[in-house]
C-alpha positions in Angstrom: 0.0 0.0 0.0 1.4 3.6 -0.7 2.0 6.2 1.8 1.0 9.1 2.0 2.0 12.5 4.0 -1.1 14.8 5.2 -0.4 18.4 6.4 -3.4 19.8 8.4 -4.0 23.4 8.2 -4.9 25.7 10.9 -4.7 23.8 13.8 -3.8 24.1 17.4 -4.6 28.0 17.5 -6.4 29.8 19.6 -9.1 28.4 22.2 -11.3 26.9 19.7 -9.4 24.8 16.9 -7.5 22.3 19.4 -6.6 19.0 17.6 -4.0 16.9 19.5 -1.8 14.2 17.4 -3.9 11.0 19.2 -6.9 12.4 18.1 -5.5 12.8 14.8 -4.1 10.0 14.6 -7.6 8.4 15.9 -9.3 9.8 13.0 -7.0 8.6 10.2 -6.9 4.8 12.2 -11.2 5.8 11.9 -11.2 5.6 8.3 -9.8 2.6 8.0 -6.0 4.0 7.0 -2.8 1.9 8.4 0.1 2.7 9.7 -0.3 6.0 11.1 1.9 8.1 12.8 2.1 11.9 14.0 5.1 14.3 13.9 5.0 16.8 16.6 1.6 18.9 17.2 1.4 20.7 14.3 -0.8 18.5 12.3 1.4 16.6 10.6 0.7 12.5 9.8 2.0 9.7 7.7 -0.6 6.9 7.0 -1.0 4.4 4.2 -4.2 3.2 2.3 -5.0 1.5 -1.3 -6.4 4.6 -2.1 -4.8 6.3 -5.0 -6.4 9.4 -5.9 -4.9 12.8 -3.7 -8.6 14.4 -4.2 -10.5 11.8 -2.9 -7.9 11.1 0.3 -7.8 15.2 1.1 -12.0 14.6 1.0 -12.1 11.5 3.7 -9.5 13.0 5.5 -11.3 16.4 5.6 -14.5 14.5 6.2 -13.3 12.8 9.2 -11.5 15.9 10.8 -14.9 17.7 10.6 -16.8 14.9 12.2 -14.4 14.5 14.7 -13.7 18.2 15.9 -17.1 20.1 14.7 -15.1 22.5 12.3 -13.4 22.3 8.7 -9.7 21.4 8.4 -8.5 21.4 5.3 -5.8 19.1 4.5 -3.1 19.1 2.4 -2.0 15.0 1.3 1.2 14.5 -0.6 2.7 10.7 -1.3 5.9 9.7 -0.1 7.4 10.8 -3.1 6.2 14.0 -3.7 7.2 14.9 0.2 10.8 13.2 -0.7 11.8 15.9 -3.8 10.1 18.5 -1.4 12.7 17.7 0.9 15.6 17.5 -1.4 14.4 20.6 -3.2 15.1 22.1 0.2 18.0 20.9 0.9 19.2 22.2 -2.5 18.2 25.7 -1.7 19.6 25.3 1.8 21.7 29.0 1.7 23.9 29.8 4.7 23.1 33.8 3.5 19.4 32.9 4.4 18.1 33.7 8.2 15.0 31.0 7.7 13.6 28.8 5.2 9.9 28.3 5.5 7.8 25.8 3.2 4.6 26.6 2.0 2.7 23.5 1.2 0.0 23.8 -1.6 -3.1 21.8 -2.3 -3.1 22.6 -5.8 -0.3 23.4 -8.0 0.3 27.0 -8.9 0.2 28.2 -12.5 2.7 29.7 -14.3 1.3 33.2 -13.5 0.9 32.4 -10.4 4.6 31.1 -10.4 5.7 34.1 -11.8 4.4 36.8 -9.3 5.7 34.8 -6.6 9.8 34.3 -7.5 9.0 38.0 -9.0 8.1 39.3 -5.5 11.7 39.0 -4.6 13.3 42.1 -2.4 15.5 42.9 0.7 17.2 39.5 0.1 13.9 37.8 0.6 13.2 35.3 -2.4 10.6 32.4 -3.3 11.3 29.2 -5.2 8.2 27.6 -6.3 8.5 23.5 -7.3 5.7 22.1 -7.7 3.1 22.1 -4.8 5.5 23.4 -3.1 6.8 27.4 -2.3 10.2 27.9 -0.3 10.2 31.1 1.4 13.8 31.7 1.8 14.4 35.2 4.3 17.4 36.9 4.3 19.6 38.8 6.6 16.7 41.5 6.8 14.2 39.3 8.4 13.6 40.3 12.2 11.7 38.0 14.6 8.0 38.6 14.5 8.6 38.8 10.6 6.5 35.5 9.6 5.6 36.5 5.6 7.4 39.8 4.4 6.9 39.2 0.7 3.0 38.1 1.6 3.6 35.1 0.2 0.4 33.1 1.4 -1.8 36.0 0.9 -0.8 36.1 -3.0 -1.1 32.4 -3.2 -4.6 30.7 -4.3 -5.9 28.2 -3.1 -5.1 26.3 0.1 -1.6 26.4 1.7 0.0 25.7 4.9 3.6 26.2 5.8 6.5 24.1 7.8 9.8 25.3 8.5 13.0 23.7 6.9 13.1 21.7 9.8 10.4 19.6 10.4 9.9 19.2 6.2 13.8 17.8 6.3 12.7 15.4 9.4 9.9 14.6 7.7 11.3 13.6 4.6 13.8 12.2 6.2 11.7 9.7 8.8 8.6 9.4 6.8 9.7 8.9 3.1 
């Protein structure tokens, strides 16, 4: 059976959208997926199933989350090899210049517009690399703490999109695929 990564969006803030990694994990088990495991709180889990079709997975999985907590979390479901060239893509653009490296996970992939305004938004040695379903925000020696998007990079995406840092998507890559 394949594996498969999910990334849970917007979870874990505030008073009202707790989700802990058992209960996560619960869900996935729930639906009849094996093999499941969580990584830290953040809502990420590795699970396997015969399914094969990404739309249909992010749909059970988003099902189940709903039933279970009473509100919508999307969900954002790569296979093991998709999540593998995420991680090697960042290790490639791994840039001692750089002060962070965030990656924005995307349900859909951009187009080439899209693609376009985003590595064009470049400034203040602040850039974006865009593979795939995938955007690596990559902050230069500008970026201050409390800085979490200067180029407004989710707000110019479309679509669905949560972000990791470089660290847990390398630990993830590296344990998972």
């Amino acid at each position: 059976m394949p594996t498969y990564l999910g990334f849970l969006r917007a979870i874990n803030l505030g008073a009202n959208r707790k989700f802990p990694k058992d209960a996560i994990r619960a869900s996935v088990e729930e639906v009849g997926f094996r093999d499941v495991a969580t990584y830290i709180n953040t809502g990420n889990v590795r699970f396997s199933t015969a399914m094969r079709s990404r739309v249909r997975i992010e749909a059970v999985l988003e099902e189940a989350f709903e039933r279970d907590r009473g509100f919508e979390v999307r969900t954002i479901v790569y296979s093991a090899a998709e999540f593998a060239k995420i991680g090697a893509d960042a290790a490639e653009l791994a840039d001692p210049a750089m002060v962070r490296h965030y990656v924005m996970l995307l349900k859909d992939e951009p187009g080439a517009d899209e693609v376009a305004r985003l590595e064009g938004a470049a400034k203040d040695g602040h850039r974006v690399v865009v593979r795939n379903r995938a955007a690596h925000l990559l902050l230069g020696p500008k970026w201050r703490e409390g800085m979490t998007d200067p180029l407004g990079v989710e707000r110019k995406l479309t679509g669905v999109v949560t972000s990791r840092n470089v660290t847990v998507v390398s630990a993830l890559a590296e344990q998972w695929c």
